[in-house]
C-alpha positions as CSV (number, residue, x, y, z in Angstrom):
1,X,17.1,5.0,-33.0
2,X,16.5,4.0,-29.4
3,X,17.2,6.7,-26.9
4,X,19.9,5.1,-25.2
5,X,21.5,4.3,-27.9
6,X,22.3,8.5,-28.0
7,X,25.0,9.2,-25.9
8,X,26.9,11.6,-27.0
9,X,27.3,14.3,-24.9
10,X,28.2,11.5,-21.8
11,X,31.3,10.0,-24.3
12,X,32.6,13.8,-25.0
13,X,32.1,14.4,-21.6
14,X,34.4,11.2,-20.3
15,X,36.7,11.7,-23.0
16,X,37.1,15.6,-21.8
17,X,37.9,14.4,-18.6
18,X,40.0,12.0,-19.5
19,X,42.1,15.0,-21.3
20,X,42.0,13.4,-24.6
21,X,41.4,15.0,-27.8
22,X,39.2,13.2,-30.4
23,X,41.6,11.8,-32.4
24,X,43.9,10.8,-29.5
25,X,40.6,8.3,-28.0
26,X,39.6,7.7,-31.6
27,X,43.3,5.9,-32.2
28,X,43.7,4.4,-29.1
29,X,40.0,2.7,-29.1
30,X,40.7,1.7,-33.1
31,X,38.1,4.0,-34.4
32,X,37.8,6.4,-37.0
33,X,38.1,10.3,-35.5
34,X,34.9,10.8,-37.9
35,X,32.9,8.0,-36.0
36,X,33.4,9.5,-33.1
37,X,32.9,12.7,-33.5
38,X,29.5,11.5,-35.0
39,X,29.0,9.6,-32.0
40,X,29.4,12.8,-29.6
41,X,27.1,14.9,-31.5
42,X,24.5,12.1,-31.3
43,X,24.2,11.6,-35.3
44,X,25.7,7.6,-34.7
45,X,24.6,5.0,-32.2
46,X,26.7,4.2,-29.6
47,X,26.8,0.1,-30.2
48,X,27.9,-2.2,-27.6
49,X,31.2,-3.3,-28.8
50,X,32.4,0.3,-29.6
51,X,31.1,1.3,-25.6
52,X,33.3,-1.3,-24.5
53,X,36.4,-0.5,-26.3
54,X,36.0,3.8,-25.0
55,X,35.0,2.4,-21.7
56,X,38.5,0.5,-21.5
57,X,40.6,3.0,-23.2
58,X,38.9,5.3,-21.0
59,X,39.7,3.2,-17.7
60,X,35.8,3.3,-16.8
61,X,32.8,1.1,-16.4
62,X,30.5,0.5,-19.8
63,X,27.8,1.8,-18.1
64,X,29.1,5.1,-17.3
65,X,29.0,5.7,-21.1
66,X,25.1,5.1,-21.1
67,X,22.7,8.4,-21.5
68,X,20.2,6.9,-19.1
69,X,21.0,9.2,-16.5
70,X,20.0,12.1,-19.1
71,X,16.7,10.6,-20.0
72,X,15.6,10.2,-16.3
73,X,17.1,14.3,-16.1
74,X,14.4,15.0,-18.9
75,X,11.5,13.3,-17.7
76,X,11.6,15.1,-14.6
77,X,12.2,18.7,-16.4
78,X,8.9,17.6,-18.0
79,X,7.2,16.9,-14.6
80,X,8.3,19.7,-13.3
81,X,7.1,22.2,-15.9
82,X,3.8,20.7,-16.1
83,X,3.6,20.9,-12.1
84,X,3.7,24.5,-12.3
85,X,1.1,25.3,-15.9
86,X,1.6,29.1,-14.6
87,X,4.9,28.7,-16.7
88,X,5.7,29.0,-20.1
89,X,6.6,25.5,-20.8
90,X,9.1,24.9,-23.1
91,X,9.1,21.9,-25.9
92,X,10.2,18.6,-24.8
93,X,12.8,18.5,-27.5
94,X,14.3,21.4,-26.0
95,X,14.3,19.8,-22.2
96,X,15.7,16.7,-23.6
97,X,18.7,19.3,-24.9
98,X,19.0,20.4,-21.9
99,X,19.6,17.5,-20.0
100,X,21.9,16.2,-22.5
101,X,24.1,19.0,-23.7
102,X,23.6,21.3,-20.0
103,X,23.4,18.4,-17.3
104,X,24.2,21.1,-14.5
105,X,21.8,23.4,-15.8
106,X,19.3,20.6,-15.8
107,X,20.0,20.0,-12.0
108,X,20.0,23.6,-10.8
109,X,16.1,23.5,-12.1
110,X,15.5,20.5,-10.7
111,X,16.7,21.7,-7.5
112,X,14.7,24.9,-7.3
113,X,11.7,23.3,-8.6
114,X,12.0,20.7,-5.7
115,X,12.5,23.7,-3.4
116,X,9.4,25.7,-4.5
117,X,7.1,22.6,-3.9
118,X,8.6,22.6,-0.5
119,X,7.4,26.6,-0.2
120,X,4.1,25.5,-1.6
121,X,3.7,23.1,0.8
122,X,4.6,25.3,3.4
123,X,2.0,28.0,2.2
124,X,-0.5,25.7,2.3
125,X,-0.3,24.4,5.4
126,X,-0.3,28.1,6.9
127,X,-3.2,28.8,5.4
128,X,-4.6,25.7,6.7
129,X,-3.3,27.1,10.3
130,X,-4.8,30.2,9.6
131,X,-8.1,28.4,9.1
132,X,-7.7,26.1,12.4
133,X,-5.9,26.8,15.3
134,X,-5.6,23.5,16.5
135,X,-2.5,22.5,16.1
136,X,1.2,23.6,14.6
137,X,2.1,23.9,11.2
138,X,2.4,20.4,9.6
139,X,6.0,19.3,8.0
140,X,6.2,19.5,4.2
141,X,6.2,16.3,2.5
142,X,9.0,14.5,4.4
143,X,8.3,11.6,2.3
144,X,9.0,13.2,-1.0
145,X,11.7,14.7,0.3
146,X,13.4,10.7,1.5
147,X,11.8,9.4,-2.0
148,X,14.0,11.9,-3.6
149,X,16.8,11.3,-2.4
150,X,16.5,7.8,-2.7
151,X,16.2,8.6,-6.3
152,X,19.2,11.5,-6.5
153,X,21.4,8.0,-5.2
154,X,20.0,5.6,-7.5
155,X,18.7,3.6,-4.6
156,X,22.3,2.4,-3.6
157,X,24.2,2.7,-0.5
158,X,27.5,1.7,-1.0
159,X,29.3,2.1,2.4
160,X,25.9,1.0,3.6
161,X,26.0,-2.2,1.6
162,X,29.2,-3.1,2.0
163,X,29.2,-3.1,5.7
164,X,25.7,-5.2,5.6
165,X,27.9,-7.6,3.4
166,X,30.6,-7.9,6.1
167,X,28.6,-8.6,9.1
168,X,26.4,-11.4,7.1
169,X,30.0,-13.1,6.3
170,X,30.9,-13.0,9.4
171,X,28.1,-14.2,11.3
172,X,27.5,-16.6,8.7
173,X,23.9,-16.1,8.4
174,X,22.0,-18.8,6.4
175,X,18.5,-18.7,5.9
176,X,16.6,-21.1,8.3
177,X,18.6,-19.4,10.8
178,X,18.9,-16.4,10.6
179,X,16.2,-14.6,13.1
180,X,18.0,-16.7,15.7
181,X,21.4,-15.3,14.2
182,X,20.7,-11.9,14.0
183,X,19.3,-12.0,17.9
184,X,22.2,-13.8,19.3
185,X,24.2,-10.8,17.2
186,X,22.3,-8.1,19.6
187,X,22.3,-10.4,22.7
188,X,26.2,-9.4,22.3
189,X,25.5,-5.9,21.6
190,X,23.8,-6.1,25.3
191,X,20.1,-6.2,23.8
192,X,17.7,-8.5,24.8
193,X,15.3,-9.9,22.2
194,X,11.7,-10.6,23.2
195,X,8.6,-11.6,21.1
196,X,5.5,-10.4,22.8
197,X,2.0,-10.0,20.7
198,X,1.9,-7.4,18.4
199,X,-1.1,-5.2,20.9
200,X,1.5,-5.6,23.5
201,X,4.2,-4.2,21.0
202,X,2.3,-1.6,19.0
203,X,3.5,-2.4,15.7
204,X,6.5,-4.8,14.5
205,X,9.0,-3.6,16.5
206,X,9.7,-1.4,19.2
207,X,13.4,-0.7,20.9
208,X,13.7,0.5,24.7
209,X,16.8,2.2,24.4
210,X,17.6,2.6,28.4
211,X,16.1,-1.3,29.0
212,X,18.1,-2.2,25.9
213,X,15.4,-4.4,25.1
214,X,14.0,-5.1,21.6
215,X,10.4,-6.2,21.2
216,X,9.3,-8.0,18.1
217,X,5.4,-8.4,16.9
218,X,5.0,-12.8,17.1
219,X,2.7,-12.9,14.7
220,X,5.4,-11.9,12.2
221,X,6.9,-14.8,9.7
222,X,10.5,-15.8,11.1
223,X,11.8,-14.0,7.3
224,X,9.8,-10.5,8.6
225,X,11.1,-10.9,12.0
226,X,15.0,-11.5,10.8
227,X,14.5,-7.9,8.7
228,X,13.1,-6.4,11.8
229,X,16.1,-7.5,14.2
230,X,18.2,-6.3,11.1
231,X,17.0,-2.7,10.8
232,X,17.7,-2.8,14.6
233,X,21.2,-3.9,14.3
234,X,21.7,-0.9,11.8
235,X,20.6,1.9,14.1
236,X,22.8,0.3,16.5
237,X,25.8,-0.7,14.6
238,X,25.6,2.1,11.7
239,X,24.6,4.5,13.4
240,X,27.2,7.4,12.8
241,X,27.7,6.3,9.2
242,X,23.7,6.7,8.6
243,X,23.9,10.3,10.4
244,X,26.6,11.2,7.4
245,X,24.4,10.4,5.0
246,X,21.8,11.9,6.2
247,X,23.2,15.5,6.1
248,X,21.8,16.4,2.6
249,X,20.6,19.6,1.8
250,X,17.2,17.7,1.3
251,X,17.0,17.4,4.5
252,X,15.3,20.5,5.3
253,X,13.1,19.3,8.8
254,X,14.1,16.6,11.9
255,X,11.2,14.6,10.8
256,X,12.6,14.5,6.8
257,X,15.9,13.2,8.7
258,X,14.2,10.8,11.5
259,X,12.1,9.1,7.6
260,X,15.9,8.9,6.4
261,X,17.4,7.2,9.1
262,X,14.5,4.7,8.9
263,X,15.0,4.3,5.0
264,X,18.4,3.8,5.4
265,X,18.6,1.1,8.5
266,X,16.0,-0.4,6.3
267,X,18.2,-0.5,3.5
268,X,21.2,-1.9,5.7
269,X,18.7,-4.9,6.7
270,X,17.8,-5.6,2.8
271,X,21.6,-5.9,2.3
272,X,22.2,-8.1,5.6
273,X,19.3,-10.4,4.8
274,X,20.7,-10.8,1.2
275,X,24.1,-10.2,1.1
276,X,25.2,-8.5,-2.3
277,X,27.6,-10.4,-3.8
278,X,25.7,-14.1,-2.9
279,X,22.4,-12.7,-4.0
280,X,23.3,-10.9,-7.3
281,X,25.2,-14.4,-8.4
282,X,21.4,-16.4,-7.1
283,X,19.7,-14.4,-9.3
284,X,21.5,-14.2,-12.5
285,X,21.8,-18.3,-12.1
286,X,18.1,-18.2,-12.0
287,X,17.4,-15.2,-14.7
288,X,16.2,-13.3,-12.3
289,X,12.9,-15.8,-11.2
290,X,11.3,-13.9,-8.1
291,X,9.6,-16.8,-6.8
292,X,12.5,-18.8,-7.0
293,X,14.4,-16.4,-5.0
294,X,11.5,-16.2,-2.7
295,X,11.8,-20.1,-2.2
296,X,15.8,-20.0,-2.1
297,X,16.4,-17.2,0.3
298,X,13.5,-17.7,2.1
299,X,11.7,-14.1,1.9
300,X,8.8,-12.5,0.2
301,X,8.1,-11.7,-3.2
302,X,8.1,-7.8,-2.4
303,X,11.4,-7.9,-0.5
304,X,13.4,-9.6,-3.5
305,X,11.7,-7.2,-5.9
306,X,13.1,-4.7,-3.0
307,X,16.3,-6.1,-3.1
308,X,16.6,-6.8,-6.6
309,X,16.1,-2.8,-7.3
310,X,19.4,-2.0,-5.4
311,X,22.0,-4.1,-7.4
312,X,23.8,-0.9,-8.7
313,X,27.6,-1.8,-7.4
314,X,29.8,0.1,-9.8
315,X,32.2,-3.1,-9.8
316,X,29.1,-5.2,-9.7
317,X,26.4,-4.5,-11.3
318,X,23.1,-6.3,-12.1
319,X,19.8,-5.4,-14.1
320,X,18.7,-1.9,-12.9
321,X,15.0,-1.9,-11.6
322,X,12.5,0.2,-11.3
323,X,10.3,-0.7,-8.3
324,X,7.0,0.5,-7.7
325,X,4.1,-0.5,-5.2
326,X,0.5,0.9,-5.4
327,X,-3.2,0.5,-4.0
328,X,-6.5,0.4,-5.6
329,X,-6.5,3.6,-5.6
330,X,-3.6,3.9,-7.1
331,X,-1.9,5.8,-4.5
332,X,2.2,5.4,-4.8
333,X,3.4,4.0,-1.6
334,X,7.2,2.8,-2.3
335,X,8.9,4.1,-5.8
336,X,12.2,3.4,-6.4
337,X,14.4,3.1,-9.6
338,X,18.1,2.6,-10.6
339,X,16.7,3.2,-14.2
340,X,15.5,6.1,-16.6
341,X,11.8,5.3,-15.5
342,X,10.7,8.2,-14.1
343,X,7.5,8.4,-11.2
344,X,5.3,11.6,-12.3
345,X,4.9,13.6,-9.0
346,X,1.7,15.1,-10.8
347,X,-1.4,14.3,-12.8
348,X,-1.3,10.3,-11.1
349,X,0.0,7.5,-12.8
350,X,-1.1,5.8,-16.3
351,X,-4.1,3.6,-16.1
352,X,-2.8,1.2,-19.2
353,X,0.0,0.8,-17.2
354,X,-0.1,-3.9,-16.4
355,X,0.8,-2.9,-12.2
356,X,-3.0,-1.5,-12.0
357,X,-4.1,-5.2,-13.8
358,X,-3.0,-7.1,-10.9
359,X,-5.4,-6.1,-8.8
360,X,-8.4,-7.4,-11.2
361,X,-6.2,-11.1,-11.2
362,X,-4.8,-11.5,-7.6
363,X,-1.9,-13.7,-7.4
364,X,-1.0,-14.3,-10.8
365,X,2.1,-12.9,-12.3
366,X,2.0,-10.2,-15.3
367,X,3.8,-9.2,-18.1
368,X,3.7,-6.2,-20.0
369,X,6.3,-4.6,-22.6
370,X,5.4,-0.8,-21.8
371,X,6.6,1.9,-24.2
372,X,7.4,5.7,-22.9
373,X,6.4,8.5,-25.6
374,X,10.3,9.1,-25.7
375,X,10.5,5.3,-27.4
376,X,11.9,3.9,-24.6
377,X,10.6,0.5,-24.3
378,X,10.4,-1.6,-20.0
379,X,9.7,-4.8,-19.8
380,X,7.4,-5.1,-16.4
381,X,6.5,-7.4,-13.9
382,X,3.7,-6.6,-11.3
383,X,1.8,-9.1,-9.0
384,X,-0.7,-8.4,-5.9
385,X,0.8,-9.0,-2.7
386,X,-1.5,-9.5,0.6
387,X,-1.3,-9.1,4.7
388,X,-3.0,-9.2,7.3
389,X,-2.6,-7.2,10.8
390,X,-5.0,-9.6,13.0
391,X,-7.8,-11.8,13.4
392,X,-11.1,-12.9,11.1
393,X,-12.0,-8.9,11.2
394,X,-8.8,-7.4,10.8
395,X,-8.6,-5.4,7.2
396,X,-5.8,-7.0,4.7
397,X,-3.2,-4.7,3.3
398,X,-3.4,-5.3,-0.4
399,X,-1.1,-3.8,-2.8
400,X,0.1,-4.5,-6.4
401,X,4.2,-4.3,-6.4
402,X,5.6,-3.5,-9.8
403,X,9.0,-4.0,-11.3
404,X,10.6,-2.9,-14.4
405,X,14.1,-2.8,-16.3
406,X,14.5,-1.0,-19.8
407,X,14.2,-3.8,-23.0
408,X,18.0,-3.8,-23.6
409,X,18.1,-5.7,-20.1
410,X,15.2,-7.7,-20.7
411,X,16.5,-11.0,-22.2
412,X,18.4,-11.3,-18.9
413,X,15.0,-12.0,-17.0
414,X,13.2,-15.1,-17.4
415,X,10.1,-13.1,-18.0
416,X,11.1,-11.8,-21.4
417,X,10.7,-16.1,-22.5
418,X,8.0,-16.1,-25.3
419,X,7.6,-12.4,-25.7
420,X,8.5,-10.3,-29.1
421,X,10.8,-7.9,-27.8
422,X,11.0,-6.6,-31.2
423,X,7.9,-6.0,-33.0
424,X,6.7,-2.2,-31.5
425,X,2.9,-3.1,-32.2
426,X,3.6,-5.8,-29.3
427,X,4.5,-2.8,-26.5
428,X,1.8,-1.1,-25.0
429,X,2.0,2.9,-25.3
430,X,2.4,4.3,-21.2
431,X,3.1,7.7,-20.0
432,X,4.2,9.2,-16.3
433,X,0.7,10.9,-16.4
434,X,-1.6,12.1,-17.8
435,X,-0.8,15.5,-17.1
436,X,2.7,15.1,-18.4
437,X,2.1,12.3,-20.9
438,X,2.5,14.0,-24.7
439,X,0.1,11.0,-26.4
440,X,-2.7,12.6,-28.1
441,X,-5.0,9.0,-29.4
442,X,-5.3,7.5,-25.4
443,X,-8.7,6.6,-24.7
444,X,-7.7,6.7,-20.9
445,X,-6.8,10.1,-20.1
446,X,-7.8,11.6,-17.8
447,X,-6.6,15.2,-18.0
448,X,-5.4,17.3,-20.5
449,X,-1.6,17.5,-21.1
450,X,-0.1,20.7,-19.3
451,X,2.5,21.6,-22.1
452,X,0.5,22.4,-24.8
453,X,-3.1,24.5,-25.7
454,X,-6.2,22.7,-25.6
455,X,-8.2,22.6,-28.4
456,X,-12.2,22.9,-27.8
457,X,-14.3,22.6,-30.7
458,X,-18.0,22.9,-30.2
459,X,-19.1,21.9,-33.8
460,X,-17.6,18.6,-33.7
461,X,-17.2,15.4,-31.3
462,X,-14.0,13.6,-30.9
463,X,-12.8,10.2,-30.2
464,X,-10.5,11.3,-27.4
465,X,-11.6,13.3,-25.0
466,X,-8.7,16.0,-24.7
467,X,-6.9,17.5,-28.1
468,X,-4.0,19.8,-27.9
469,X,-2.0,21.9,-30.6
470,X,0.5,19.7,-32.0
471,X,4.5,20.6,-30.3
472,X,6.2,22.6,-32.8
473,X,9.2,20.6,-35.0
474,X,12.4,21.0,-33.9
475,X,14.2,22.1,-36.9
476,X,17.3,20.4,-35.4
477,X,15.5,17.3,-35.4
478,X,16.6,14.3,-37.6
């Protein structure tokens, strides 16, 4: 049974605050009381037509009765425990309990776990002090900090988007024009917009706030310069509403909350470049084609996949993404999800993984049906994208952008044409790491799974190069 179809504990919890017994939600939604009281203790699948019925009875959307939110809960307990090996780590059936049956519990450890990296990273940058007294103690992973709460919000803004929505509609922007739009939108906010080389401008952009004058990079393409006059609008126009949001208790520095406000005036320029509503209806007409978008709205490949990761509207919702963008290396440098999928923050990412392929075929489009050691099955997408910052000796930036939605989504996307969603011998077996990933027979790793006790036997040579003591049954197992 697939993992989403178990959700349980998120229909008892709905129903519970609905103030409906059982048998009261089991009439009204013409079910059996049985049936449901099967379904909440996870020992029946939650099918399609019988969400839909609860979600109506219970005046809610369908996908508030998913337990994707729960999954995601229990990847991360399973980071975070093998993040910190000093701990007794419990079994993966019981943190999967845990997020299911104590969601608040779940979040509490999430919470201090997040906090003691913080105090790790803050230890170890005094001891680096105490070693060099060059400088002041460096900030603690203000980009974690933004990428998680990114994540804690699904990657959508909805005040945020709205607003973005609003001002598109009523400046009428239209793709050809819209660089020209958006400056004749700040000329009447008193800011003058000048292109000037990007030497001159250090970077893409750069705002004189006492000139009010806004300098753009002209080497940019007219699509790159339209996103940076957006972002501009948004610290100008959005201002107070960004500060709000940025008052988060994982906002623990002025640099953590300077990263924010940049995320989130980003974020406002996605939604201002591409509308919501227009763009969700573009690419469900197409089946979700990238490139067509890319043609159609006149933008790159990486900001659609951008934009196509944010379509999480509760009235309006379109295929949640997972977005990721890597380097050779296979550094992280953007990870963002509206899905289950959850980004390891130890042990690196899975080499079998078809985002790390692109880089050995530039240009071409991939495919890959990837399968989680929970069962849960993503169909992916990945392709290498490419710019340049100069001349004939400049370096190119070079980085393979990934995106993913869980297989019950997939026959939405054109990509899934041609493809065996079906047949499990046809997905390829991923993991978040190999330091948190449970599969025993993977060629690949690269280190030894943190949960469990390595084996080490000296009289005999095995075919993968780590083997651990199997996880104890759950006894409460099916």
């Amino acid at each position: 049974m697939a993992t989403s179809d178990l959700a349980g504990f998120v229909v008892r919890r709905e129903r519970e605050r609905a103030g409906l017994s059982q048998a009261a939600l089991a009439r009204r939604a013409s079910i059996s009381a049985s049936y449901l009281n099967q379904i909440e203790h996870n020992r029946r699948a939650l099918t399609p037509h019988v969400q839909l019925r609860l979600a109506e009875v219970l005046g809610i959307e369908a996908q508030a009765l998913s337990a994707d939110e729960q999954a995601r809960t229990a990847a991360a307990l399973v980071d975070l425990f093998a993040a910190q090996p000093e701990l007794t780590r419990p079994s993966t059936s019981d943190l999967r309990a845990v997020a299911d049956q104590m969601p608040d519990v779940a979040d509490a450890m999430l919470r201090l776990g997040a906090t003691r990296r913080r105090d790790l990273g803050r230890i170890e940058a005094l001891e680096s002090r105490l070693g060099d007294q060059r400088g002041p103690v460096a900030s603690v992973m203000p980009y974690e900090s933004v990428r998680d709460y990114f994540a804690h919000h699904r990657n959508y803004f909805d005040e945020l988007d709205r607003d973005a929505e609003a001002l598109a509609d009523e400046l009428g922007l239209v793709p050809r024009q819209r660089y020209d739009q958006l400056s004749r939108h700040l000329h009447s906010l008193g800011v003058d917009v000048l292109e000037r080389p990007r030497s001159l401008v250090k970077g893409q952009r750069r705002f004189d706030p006492d000139g009010r004058t806004l300098l753009i990079a002209d080497e940019l393409r007219p699509d790159q310069k339209a996103f940076q006059a957006a972002s501009q609008i948004a610290l100008l126009r959005v201002s107070g509403l960004i500060d709000d949001l940025v008052t988060d208790e994982l906002m623990e520095s002025p640099v953590t909350r300077r990263l924010a406000r940049i995320g989130l005036a980003n974020y406002f320029a996605g939604a201002l470049v591409l509308p919501y509503a227009d763009f969700l209806a573009a690419a469900q007409r197409v089946r979700y084609d990238i490139d067509l978008l890319s043609q159609r709205c006149e933008v790159s490949f990486e900001t659609i996949c951008h934009r196509l990761s944010t379509l999480q509207r509760p009235d309006s919702r379109g295929v949640p993404f997972a977005l990721v963008r890597v380097d050779r290396a296979g550094n992280i440098s953007k990870r963002q999800s509206a899905t289950p999928f959850h980004f390891s923050q130890s042990g690196g990412t899975c080499p079998l993984w078809t985002v790390y392929d692109s880089f050995s075929r530039p240009d071409e489009l991939l495919r890959q049906v990837a399968e989680m050691p929970d069962g849960r099955a993503y169909l992916w997408v990945a392709r290498t994208v490419t710019s340049t910052v100069g001349g004939f000796r400049a370096p190119n930036k070079t980085f393979a952008v990934g995106l993913g939605c869980d297989l019950a989504y997939a026959s939405e996307l054109v990509y899934s044409d041609g493809l065996d969603l079906d047949d499990p011998r046809a997905r390829t077996p991923i993991g978040m790491g190999c330091r948190v990933c449970e599969r025993p027979a993977c060629p690949q790793r690269a280190f030894p799974f943190a949960g469990r006790e390595l084996q080490v036997d000296e009289n005999r040579a095995q075919l993968f190069p780590y083997v651990h003591e199997p996880e104890p049954r759950d006894p409460y197992a099916g």
